[in-house]
PyMOL Python script that loads the backbone (N, CA, C, O; Angstrom):
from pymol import cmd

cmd.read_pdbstr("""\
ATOM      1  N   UNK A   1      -6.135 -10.679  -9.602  1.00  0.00           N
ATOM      2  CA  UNK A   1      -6.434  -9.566  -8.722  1.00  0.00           C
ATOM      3  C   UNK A   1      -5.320  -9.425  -7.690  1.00  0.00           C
ATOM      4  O   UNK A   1      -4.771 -10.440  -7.261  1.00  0.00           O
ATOM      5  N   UNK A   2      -4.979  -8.262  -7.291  1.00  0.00           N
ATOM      6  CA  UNK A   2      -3.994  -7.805  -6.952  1.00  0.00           C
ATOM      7  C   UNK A   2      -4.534  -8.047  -5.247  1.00  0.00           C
ATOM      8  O   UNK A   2      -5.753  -8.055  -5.076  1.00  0.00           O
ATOM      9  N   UNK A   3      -3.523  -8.263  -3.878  1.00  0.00           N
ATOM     10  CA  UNK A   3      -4.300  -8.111  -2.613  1.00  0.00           C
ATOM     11  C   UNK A   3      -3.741  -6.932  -2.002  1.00  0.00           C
ATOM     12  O   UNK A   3      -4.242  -6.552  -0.944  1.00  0.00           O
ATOM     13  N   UNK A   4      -2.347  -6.010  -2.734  1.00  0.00           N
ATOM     14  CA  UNK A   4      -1.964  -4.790  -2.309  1.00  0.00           C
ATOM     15  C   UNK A   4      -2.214  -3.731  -3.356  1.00  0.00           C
ATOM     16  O   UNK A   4      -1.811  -3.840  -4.514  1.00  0.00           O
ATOM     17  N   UNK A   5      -2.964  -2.601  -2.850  1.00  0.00           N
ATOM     18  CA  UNK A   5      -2.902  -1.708  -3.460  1.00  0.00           C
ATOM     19  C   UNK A   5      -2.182  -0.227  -2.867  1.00  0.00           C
ATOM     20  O   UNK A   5      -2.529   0.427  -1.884  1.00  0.00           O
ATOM     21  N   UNK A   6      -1.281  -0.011  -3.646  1.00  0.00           N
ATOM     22  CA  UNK A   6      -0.514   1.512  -3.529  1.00  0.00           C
ATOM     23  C   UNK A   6      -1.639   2.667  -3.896  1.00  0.00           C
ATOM     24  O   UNK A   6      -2.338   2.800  -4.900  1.00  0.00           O
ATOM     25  N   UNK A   7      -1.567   3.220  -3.042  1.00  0.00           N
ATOM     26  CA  UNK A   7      -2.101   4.934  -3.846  1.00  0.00           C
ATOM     27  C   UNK A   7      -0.879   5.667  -3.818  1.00  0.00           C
ATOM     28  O   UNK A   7      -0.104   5.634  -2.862  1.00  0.00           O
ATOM     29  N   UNK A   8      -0.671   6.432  -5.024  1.00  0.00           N
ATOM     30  CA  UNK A   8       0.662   7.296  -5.274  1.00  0.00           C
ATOM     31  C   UNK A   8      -0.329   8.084  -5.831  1.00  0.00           C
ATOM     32  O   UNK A   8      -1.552   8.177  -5.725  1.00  0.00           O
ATOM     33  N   UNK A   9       1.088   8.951  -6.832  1.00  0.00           N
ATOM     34  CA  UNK A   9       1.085   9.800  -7.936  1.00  0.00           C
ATOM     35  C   UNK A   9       2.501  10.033  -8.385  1.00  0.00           C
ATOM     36  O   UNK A   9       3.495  10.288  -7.706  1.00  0.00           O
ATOM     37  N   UNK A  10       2.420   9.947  -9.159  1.00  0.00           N
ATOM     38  CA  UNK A  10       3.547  10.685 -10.024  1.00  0.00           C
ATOM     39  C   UNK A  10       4.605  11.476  -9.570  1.00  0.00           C
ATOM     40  O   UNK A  10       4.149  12.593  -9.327  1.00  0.00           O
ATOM     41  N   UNK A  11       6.050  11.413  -9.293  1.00  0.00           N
ATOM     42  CA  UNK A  11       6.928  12.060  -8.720  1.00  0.00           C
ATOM     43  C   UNK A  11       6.726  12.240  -7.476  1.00  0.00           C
ATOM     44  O   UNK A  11       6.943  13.345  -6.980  1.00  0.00           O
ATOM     45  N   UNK A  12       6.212  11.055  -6.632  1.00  0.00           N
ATOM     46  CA  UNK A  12       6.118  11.383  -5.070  1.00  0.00           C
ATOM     47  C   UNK A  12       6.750  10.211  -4.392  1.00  0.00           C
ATOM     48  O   UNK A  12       6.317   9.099  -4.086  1.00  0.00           O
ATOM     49  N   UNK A  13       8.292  10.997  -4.204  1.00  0.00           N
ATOM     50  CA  UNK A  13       9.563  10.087  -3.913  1.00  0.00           C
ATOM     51  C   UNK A  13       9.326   9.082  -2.438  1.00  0.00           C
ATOM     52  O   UNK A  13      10.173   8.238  -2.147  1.00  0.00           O
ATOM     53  N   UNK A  14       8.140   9.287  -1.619  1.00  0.00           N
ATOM     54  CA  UNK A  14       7.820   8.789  -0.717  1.00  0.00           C
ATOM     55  C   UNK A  14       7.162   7.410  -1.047  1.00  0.00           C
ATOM     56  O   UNK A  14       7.203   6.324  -0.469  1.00  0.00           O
ATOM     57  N   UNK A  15       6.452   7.903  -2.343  1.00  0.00           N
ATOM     58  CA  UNK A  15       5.287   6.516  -2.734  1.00  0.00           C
ATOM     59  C   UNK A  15       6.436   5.423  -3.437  1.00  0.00           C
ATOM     60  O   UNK A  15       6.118   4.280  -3.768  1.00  0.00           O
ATOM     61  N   UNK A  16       7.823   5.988  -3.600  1.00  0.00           N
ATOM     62  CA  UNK A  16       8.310   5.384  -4.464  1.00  0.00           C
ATOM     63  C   UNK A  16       9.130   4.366  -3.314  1.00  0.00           C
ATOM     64  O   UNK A  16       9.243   3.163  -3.551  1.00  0.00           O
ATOM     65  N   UNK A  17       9.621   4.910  -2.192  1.00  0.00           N
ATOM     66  CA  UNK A  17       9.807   4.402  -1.403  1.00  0.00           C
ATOM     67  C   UNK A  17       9.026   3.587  -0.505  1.00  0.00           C
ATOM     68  O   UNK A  17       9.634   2.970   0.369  1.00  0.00           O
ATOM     69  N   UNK A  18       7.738   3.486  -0.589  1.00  0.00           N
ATOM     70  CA  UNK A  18       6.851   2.837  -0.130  1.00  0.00           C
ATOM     71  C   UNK A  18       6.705   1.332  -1.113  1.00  0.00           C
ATOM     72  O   UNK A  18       6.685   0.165  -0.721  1.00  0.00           O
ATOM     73  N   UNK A  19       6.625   1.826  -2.360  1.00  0.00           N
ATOM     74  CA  UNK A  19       6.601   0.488  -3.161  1.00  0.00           C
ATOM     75  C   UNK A  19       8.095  -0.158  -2.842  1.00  0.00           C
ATOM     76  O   UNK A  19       8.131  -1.113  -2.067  1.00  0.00           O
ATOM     77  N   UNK A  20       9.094   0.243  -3.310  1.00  0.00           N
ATOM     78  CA  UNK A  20      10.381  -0.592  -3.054  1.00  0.00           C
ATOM     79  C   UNK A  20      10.265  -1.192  -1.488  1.00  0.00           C
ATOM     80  O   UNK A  20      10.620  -2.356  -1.304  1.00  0.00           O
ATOM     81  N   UNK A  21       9.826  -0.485  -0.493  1.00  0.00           N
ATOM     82  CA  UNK A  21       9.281  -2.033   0.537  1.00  0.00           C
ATOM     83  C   UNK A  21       8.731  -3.273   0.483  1.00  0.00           C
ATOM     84  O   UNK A  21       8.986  -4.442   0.774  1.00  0.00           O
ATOM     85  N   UNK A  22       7.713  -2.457  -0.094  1.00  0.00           N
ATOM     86  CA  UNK A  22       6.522  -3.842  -0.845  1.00  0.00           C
ATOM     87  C   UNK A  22       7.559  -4.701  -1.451  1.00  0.00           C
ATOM     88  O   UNK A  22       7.686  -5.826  -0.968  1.00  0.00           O
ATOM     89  N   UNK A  23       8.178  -4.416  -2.250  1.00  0.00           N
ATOM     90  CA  UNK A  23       8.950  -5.013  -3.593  1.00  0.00           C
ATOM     91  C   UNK A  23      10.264  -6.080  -2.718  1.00  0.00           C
ATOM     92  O   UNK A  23      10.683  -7.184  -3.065  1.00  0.00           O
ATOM     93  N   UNK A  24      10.649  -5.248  -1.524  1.00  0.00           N
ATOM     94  CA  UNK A  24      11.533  -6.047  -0.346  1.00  0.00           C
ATOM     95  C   UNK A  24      11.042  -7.192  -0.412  1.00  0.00           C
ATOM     96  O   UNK A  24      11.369  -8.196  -1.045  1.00  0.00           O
ATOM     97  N   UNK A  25       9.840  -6.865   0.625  1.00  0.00           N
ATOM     98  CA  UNK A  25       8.847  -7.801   1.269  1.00  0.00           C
ATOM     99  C   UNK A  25       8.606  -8.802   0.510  1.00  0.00           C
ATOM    100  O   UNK A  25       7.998  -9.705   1.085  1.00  0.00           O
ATOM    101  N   UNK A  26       8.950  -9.053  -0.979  1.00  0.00           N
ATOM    102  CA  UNK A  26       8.608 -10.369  -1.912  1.00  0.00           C
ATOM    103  C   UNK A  26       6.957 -10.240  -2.150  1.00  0.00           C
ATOM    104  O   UNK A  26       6.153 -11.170  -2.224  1.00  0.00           O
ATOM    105  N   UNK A  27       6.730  -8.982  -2.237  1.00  0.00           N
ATOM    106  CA  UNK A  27       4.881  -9.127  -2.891  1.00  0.00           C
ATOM    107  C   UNK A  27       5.110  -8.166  -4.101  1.00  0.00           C
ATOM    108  O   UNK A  27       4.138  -7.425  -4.248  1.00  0.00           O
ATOM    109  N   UNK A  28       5.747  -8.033  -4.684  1.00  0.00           N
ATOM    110  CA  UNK A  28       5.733  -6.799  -5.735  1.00  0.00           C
ATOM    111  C   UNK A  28       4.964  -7.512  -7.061  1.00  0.00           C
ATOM    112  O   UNK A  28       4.939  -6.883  -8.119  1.00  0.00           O
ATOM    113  N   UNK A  29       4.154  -9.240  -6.939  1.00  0.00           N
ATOM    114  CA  UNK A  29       3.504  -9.733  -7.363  1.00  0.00           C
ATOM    115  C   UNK A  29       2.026  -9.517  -7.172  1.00  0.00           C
ATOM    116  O   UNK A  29       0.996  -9.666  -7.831  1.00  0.00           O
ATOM    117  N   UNK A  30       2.367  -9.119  -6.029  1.00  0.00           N
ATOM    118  CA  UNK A  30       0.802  -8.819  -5.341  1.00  0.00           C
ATOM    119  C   UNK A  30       0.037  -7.414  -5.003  1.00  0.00           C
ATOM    120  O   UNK A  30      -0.955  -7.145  -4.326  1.00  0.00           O
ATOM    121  N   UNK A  31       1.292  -6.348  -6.080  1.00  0.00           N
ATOM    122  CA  UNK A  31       0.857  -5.058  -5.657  1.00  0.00           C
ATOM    123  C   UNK A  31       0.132  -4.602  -6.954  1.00  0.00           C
ATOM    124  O   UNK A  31       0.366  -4.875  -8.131  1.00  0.00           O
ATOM    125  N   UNK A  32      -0.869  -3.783  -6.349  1.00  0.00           N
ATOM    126  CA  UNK A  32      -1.441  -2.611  -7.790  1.00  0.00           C
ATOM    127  C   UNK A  32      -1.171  -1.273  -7.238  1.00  0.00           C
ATOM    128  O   UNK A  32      -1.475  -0.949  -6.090  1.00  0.00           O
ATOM    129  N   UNK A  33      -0.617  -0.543  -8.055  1.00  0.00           N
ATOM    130  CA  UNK A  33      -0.155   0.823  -8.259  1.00  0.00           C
ATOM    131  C   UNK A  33      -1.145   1.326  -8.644  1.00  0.00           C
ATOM    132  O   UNK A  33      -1.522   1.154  -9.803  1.00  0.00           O
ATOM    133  N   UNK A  34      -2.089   2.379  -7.416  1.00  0.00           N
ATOM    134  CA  UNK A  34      -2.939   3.164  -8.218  1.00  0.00           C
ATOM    135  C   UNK A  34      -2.616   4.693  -8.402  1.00  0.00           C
ATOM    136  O   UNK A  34      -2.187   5.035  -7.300  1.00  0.00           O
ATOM    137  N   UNK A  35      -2.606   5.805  -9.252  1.00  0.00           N
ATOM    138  CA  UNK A  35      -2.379   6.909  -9.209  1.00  0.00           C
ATOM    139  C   UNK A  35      -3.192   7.922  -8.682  1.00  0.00           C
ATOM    140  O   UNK A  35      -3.388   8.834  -9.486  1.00  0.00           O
ATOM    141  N   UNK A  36      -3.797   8.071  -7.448  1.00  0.00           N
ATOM    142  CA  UNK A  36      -4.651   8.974  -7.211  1.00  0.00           C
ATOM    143  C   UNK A  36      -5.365  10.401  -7.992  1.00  0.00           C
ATOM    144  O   UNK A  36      -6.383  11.018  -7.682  1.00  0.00           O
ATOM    145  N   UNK A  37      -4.373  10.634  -9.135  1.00  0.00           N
ATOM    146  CA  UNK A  37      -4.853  11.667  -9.988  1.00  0.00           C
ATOM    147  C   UNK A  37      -5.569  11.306 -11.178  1.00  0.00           C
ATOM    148  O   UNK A  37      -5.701  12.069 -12.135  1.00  0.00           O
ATOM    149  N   UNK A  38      -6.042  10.116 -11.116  1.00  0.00           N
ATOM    150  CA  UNK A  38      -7.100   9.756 -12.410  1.00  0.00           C
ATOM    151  C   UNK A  38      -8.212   9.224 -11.673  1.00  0.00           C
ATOM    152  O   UNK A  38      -9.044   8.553 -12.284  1.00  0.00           O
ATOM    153  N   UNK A  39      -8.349   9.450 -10.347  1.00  0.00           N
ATOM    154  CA  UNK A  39      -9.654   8.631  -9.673  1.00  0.00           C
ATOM    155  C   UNK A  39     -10.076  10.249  -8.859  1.00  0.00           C
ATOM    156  O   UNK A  39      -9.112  10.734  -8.268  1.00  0.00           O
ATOM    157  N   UNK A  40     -11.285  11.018  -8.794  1.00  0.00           N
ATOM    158  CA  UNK A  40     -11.801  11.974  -8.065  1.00  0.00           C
ATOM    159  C   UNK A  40     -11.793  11.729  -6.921  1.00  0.00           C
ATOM    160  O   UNK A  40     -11.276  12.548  -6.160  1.00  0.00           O
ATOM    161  N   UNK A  41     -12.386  10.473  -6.388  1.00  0.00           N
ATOM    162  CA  UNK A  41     -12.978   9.939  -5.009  1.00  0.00           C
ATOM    163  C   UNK A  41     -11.534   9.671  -4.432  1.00  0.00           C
ATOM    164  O   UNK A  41     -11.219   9.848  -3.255  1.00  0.00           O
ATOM    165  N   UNK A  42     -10.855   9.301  -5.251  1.00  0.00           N
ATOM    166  CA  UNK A  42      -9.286   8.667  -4.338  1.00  0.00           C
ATOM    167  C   UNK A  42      -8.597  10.105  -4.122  1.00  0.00           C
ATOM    168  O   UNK A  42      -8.008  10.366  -3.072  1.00  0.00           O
ATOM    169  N   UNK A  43      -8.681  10.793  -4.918  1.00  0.00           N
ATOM    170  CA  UNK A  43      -8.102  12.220  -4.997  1.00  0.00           C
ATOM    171  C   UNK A  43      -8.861  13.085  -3.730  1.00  0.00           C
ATOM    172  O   UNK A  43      -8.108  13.649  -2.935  1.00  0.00           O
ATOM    173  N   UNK A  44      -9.778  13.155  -3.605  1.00  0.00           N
ATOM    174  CA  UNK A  44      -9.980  14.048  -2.470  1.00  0.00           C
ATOM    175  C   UNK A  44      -9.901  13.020  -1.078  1.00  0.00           C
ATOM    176  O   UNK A  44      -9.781  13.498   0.050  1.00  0.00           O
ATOM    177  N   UNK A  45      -9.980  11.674  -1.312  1.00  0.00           N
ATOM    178  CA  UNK A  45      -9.729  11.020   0.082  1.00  0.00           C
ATOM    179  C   UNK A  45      -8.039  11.007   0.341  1.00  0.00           C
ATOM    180  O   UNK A  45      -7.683  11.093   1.516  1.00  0.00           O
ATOM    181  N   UNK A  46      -7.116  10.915  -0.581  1.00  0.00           N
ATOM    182  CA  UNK A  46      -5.582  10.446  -0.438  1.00  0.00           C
ATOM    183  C   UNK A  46      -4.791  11.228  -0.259  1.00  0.00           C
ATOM    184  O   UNK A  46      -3.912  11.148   0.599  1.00  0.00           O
ATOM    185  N   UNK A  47      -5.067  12.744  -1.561  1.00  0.00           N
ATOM    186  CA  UNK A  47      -4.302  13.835  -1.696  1.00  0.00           C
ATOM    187  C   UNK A  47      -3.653  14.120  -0.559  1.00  0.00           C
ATOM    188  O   UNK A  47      -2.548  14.506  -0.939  1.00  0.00           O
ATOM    189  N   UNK A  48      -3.684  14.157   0.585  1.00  0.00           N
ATOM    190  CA  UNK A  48      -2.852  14.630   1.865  1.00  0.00           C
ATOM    191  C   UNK A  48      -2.120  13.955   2.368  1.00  0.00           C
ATOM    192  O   UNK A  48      -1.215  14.404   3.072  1.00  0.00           O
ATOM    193  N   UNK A  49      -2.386  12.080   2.047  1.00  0.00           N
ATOM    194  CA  UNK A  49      -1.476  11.290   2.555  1.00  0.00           C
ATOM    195  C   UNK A  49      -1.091  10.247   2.089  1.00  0.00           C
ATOM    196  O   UNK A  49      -0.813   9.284   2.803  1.00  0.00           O
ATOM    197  N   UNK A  50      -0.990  10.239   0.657  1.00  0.00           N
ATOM    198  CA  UNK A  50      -0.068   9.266  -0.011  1.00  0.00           C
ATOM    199  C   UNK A  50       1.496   9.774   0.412  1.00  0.00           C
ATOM    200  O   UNK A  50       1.839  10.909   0.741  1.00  0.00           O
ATOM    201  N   UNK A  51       2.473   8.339   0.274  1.00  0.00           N
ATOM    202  CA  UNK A  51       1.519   6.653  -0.102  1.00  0.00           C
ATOM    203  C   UNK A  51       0.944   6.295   1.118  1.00  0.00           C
ATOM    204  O   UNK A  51       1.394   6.561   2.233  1.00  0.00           O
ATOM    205  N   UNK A  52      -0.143   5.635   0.833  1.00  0.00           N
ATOM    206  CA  UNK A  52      -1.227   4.578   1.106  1.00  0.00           C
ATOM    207  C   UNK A  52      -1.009   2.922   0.498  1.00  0.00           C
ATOM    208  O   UNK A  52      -0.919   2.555  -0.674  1.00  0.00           O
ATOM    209  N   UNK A  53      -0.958   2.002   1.930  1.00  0.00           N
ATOM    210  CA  UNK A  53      -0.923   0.825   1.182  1.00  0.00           C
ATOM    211  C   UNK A  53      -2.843   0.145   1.513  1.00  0.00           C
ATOM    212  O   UNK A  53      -3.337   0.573   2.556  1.00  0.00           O
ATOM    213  N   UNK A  54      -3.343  -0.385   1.037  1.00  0.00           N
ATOM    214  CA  UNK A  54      -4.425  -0.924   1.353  1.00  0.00           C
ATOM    215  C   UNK A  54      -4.587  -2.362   0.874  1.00  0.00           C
ATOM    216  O   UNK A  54      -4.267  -2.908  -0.182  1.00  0.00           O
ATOM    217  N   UNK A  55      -5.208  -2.824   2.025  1.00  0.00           N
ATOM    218  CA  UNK A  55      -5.847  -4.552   1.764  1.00  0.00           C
ATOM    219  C   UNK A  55      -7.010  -4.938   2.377  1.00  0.00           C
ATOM    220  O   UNK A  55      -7.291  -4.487   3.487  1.00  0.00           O
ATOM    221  N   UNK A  56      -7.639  -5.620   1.872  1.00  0.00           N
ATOM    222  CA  UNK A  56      -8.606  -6.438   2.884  1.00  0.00           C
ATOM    223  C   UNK A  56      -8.852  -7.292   3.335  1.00  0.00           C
ATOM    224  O   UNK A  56      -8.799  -8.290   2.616  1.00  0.00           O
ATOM    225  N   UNK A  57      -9.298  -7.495   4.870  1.00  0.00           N
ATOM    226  CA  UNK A  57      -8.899  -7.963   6.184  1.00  0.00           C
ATOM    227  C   UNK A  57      -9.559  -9.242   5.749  1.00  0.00           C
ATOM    228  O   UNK A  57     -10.186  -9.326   4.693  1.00  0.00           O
ATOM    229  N   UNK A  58      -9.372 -10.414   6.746  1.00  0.00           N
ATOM    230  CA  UNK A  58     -10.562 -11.459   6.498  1.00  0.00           C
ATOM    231  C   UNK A  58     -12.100 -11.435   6.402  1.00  0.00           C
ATOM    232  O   UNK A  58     -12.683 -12.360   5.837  1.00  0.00           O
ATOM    233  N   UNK A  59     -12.996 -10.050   7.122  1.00  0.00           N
ATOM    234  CA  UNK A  59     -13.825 -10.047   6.844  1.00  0.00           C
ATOM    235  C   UNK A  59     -14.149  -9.042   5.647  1.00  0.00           C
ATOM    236  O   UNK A  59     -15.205  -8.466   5.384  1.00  0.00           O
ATOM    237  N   UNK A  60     -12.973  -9.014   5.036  1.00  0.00           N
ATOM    238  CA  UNK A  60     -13.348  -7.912   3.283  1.00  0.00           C
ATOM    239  C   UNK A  60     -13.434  -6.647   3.606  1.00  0.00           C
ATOM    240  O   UNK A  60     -13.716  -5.804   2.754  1.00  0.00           O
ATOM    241  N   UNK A  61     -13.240  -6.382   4.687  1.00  0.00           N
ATOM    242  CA  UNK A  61     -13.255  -4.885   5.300  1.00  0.00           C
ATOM    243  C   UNK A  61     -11.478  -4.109   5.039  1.00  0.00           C
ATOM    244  O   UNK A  61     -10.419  -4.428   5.579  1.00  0.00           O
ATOM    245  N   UNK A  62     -11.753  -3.075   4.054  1.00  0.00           N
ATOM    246  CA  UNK A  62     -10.315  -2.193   3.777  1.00  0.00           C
ATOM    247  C   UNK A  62      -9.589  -1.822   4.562  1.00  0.00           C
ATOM    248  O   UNK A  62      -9.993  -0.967   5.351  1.00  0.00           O
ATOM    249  N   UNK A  63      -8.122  -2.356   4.665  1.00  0.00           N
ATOM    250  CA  UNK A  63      -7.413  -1.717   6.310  1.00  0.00           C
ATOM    251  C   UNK A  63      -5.876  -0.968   5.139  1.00  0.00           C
ATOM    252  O   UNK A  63      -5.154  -1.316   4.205  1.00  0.00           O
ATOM    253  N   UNK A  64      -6.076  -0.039   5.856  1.00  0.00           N
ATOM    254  CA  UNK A  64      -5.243   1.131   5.303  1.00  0.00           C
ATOM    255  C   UNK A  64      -4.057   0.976   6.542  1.00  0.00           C
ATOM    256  O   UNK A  64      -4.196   0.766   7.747  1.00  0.00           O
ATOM    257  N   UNK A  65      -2.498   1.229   5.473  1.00  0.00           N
ATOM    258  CA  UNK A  65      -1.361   1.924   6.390  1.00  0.00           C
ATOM    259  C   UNK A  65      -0.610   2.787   5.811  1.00  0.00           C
ATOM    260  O   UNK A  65      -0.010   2.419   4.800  1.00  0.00           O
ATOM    261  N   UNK A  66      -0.460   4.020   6.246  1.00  0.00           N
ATOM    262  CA  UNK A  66      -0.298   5.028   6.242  1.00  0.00           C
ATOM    263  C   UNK A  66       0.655   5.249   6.386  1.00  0.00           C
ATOM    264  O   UNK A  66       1.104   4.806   7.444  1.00  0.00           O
ATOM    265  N   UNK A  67       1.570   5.990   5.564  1.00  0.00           N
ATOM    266  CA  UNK A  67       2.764   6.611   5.651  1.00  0.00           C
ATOM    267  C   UNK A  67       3.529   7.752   6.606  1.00  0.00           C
ATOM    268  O   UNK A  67       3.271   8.955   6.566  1.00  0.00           O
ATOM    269  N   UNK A  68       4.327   7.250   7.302  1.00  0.00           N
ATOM    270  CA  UNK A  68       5.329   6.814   7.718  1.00  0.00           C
ATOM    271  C   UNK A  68       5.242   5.672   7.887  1.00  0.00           C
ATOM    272  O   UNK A  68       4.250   5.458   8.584  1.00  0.00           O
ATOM    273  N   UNK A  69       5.959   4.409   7.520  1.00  0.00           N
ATOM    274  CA  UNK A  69       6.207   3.141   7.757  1.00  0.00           C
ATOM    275  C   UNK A  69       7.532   2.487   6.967  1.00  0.00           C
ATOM    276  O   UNK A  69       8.006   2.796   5.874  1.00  0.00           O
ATOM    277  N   UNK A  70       7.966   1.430   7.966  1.00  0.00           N
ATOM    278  CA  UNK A  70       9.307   0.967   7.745  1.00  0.00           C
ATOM    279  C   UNK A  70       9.005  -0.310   7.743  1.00  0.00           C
ATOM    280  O   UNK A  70       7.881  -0.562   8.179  1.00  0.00           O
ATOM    281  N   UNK A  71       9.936  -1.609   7.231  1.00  0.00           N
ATOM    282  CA  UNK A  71       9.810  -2.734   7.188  1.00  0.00           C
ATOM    283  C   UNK A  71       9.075  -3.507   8.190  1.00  0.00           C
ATOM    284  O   UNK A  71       8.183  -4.289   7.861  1.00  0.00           O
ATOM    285  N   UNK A  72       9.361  -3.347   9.176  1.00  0.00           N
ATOM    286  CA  UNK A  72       8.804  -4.068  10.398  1.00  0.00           C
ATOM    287  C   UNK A  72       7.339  -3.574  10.572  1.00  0.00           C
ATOM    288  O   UNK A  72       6.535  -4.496  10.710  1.00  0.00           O
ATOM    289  N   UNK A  73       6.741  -2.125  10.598  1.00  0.00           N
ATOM    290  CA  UNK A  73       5.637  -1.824  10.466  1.00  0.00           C
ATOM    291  C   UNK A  73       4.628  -2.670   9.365  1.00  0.00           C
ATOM    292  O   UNK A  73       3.525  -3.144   9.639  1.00  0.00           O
ATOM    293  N   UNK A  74       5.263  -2.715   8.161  1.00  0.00           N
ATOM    294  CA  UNK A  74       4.653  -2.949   6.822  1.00  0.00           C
ATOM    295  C   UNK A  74       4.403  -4.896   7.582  1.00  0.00           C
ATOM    296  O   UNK A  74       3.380  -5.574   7.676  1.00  0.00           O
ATOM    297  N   UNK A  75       5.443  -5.113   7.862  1.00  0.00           N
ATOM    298  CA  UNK A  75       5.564  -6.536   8.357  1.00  0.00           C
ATOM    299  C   UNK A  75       4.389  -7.177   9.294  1.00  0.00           C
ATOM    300  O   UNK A  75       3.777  -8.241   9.200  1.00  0.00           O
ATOM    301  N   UNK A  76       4.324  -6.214  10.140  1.00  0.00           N
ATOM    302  CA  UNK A  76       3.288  -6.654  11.486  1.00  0.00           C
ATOM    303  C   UNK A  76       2.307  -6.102  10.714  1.00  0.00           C
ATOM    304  O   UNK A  76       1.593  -7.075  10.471  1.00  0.00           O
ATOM    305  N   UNK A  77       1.605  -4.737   9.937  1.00  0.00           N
ATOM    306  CA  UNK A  77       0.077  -4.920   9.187  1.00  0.00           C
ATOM    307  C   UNK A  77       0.174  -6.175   8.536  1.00  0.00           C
ATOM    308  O   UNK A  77      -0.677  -6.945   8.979  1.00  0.00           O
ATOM    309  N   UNK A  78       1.027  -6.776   7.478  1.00  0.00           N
ATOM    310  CA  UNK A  78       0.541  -8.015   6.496  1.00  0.00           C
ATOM    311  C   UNK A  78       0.073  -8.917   7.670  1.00  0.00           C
ATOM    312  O   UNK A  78      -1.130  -9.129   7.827  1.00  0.00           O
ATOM    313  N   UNK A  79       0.885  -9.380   8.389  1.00  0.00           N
ATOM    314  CA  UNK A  79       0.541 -10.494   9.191  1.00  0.00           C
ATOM    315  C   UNK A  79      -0.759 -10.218  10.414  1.00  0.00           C
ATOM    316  O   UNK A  79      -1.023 -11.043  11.289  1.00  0.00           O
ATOM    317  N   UNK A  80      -1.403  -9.016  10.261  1.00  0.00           N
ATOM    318  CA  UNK A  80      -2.308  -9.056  11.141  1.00  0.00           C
ATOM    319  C   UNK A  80      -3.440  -9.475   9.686  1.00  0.00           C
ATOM    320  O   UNK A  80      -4.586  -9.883   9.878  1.00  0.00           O
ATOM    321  N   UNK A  81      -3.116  -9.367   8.919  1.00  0.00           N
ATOM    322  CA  UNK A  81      -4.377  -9.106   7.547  1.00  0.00           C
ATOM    323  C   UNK A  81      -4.134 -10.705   7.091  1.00  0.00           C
ATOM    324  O   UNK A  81      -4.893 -11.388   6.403  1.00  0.00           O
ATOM    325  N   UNK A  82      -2.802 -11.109   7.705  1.00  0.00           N
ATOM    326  CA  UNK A  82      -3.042 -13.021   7.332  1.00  0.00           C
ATOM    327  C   UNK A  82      -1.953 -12.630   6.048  1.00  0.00           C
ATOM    328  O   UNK A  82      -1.659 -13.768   5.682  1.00  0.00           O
ATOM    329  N   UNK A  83      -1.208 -11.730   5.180  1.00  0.00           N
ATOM    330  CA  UNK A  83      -0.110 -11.633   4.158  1.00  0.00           C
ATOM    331  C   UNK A  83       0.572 -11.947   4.640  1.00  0.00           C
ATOM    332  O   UNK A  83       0.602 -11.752   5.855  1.00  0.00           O
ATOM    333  N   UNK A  84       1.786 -12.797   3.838  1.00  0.00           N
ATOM    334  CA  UNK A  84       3.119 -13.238   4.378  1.00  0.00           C
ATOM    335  C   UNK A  84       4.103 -12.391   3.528  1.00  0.00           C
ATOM    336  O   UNK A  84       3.680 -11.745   2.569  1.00  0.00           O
ATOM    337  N   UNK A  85       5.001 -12.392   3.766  1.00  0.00           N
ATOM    338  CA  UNK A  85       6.244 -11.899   2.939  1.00  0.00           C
ATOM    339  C   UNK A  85       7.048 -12.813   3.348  1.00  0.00           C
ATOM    340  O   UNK A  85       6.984 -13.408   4.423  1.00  0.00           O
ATOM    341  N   UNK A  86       8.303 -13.032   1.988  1.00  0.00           N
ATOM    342  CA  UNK A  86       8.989 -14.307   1.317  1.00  0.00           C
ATOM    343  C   UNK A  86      10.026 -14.220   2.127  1.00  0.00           C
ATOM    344  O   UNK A  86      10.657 -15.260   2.319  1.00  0.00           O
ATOM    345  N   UNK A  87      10.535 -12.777   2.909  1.00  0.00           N
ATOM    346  CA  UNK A  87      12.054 -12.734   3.593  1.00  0.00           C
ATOM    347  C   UNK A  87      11.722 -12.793   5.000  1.00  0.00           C
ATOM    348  O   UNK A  87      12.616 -12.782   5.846  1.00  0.00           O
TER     349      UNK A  87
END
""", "prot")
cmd.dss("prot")
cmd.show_as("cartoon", "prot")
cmd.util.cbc("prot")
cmd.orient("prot")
């Protein structure tokens, strides 16, 4: 089981840039790529703001970060959620 999940879609040069962070960060082991256009419920919640990275917190509760974000952003959510990254 994956502890990062992407919401994208298809040709959305932002989500693509969102994963190649992840992929920085040394978790590109730990990511799932979901496509928001094969899920309804993800589709009317995401459509406006993928990418979306999501994890859950220590108490299993989903903490979403939202795009615009840069290394250091992506950096300080993992480590509030207890994720490390390798660099």
């Amino acid at each position: 089981m994956s502890d990062l999940t992407l919401y994208s879609t298809w040709g959305c040069h932002l989500c693509e840039q969102a994963e190649a962070l992840v992929q920085q960060a040394g978790l590109a082991d730990k990511l799932q790529v979901r496509d928001i256009v094969d899920d309804e419920v993800l589709f009317a919640r995401f459509r406006v703001h993928i990418p979306v990275l999501a994890a859950s917190d220590a108490q299993g509760q989903e903490q979403l970060l939202y795009w615009p974000f840069d290394h250091s952003a992506l950096a300080s959510w993992l480590a509030a959620l207890d994720l490390t990254t390798t660099d």
